[in-house]
C-alpha positions as CSV (number, residue, x, y, z in Angstrom):
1,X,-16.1,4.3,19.0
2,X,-15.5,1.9,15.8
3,X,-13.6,3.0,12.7
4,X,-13.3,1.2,9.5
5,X,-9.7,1.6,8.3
6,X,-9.0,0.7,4.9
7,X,-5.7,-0.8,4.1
8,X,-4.5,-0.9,-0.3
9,X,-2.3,-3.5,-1.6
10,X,0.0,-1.6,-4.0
11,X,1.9,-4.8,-5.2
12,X,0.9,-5.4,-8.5
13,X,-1.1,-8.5,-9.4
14,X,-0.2,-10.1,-5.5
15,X,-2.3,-13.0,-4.2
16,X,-3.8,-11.2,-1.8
17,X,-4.3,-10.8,1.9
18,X,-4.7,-14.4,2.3
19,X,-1.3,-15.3,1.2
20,X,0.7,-14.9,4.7
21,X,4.3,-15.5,3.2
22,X,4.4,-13.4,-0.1
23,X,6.1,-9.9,0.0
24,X,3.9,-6.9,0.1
25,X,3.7,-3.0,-0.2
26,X,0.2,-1.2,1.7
27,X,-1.1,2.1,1.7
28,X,-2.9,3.3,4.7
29,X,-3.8,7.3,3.5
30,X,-5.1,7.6,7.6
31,X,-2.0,7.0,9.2
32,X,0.9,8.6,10.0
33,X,3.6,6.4,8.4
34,X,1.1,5.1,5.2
35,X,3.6,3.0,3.8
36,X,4.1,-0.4,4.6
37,X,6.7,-3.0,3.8
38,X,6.1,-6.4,4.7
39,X,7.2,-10.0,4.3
40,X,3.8,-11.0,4.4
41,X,0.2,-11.2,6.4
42,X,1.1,-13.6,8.8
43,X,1.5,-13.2,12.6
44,X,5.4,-13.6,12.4
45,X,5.8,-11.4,9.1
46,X,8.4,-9.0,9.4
47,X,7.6,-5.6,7.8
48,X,7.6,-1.8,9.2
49,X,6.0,1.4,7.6
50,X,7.3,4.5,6.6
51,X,6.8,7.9,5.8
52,X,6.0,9.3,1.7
53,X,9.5,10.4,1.8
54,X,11.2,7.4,3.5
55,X,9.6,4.9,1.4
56,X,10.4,6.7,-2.1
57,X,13.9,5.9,-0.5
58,X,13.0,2.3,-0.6
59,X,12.2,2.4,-4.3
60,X,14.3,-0.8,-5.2
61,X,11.5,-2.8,-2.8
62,X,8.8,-0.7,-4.5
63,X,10.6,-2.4,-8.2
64,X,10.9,-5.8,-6.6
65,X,7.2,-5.7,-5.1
66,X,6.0,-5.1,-8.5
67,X,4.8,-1.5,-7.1
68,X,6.7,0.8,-9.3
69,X,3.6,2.0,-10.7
70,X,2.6,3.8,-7.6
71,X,6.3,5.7,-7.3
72,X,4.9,8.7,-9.7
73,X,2.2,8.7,-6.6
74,X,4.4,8.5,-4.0
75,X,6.1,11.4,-5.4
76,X,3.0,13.9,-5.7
77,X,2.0,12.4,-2.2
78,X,5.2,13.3,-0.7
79,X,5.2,16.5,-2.2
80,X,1.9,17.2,0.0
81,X,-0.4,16.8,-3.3
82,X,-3.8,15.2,-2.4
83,X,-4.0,12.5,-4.2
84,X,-8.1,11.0,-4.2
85,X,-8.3,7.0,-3.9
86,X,-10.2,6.8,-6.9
87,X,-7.0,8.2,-9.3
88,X,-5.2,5.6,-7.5
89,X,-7.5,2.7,-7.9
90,X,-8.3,3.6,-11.5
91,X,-4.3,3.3,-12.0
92,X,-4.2,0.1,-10.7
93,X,-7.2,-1.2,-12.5
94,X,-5.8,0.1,-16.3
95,X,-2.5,-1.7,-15.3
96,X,-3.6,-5.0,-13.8
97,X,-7.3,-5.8,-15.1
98,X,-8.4,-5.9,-12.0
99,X,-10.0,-3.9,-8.4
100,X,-7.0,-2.2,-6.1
101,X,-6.9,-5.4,-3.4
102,X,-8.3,-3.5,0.0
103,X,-9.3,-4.9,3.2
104,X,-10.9,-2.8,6.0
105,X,-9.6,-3.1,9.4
106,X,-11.7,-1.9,12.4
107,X,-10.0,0.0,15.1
108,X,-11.8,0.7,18.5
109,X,-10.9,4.3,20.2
């Protein structure tokens, strides 16, 4: 069976998926640890992913990622708050101009 995983890019005006070596914060709602931290898309980029409550631990990354507006989301997340997408995305457009960068993944089961 395919699934199509979508994966946010919460850093705040980044390049993009395309740009292996620049710093990064994702949001995966679907998994279990939603919060990733990486040093970029390549193959040999560093990174791990973390838990609502881990990652609000990390918030000096979340600063230096330029991802400090999605801490107050974070928060309600951790909290066990649904938060929709669409409140998220419409954050991220009011802030930045622009569409919440996402890229879907396919996973086969």
């Amino acid at each position: 069976m395919e699934r199509y995983i979508p994966i946010y890019l919460i850093t705040g005006n980044h390049p993009g998926f395309q740009s292996y070596y620049t710093p990064a914060v994702t949001y995966d709602p679907d998994a279990d640890r939603p919060i990733g931290f990486c040093d970029g898309f390549g193959a040999h980029a560093p990174g791990g992913a973390y838990g609502y409550t881990e990652a609000l631990q990390k918030r000096r990354w979340l600063e230096e990622l330029n991802a400090k507006w999605f801490i107050p989301f974070l928060e309600r997340l951790a909290r066990g708050e649904n938060v929709p997408i669409e409140e998220i995305q419409k954050a991220y457009f009011d802030l930045f101009g622009k569409q919440l960068p996402c890229k879907i993944h396919t996973e086969y089961f």
